[in-house]
C-alpha positions, 0 to 999 in steps of 0.5 A, a space after each residue: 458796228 463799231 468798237 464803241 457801239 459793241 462795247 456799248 452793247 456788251 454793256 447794255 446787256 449787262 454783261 462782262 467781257 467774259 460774258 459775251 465771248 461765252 455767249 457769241 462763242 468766241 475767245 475774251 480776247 477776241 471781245 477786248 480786241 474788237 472793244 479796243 478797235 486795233 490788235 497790235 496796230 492794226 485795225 480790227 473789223 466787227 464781223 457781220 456774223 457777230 454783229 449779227 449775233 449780237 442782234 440775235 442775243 438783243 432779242 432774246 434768241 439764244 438758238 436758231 434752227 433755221 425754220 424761216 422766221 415769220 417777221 419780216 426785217 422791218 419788224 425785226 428792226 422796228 422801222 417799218 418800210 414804204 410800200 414801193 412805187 412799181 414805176 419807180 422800181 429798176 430793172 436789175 439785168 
């Protein structure tokens, strides 16, 4: 996730940045730093955690209590995954 597509998020949702720090649990600065891309110069990443959260917050889910969720990821992300071919499949050693 980039600067532009988190912002776009944040605003898709309908939220300020004050908002979205309350909800992600982390400072507004923090959300202007990474809406800007840069703190000071210096390029600022998007934690997959929060990139992560913010997919948990698109679907509703506010808390997670760790039980295993009963979808599999294709169903989390709406694209459904081919079945394998067996003989196509590597070994990992």
């Amino acid at each position: 996730m980039d600067s532009e597509s988190f912002r776009d998020w944040r605003r898709s949702m309908g939220w300020k940045q004050k908002d979205a720090a309350d909800r992600l649990g982390l400072k507004k600065r923090v959300i202007q730093y990474y809406e800007k891309g840069d703190r000071d110069g210096k390029r600022v990443e998007i934690p997959l955690t929060v990139e992560l959260a913010c997919l948990a917050l698109s679907m509703g889910v506010r808390h997670y209590d760790g039980r295993p969720l009963p979808r599999s990821a294709a169903d989390l992300t709406g694209r459904a995954r081919p079945a394998a071919d067996p003989s196509t499949i590597a070994s990992i050693d």
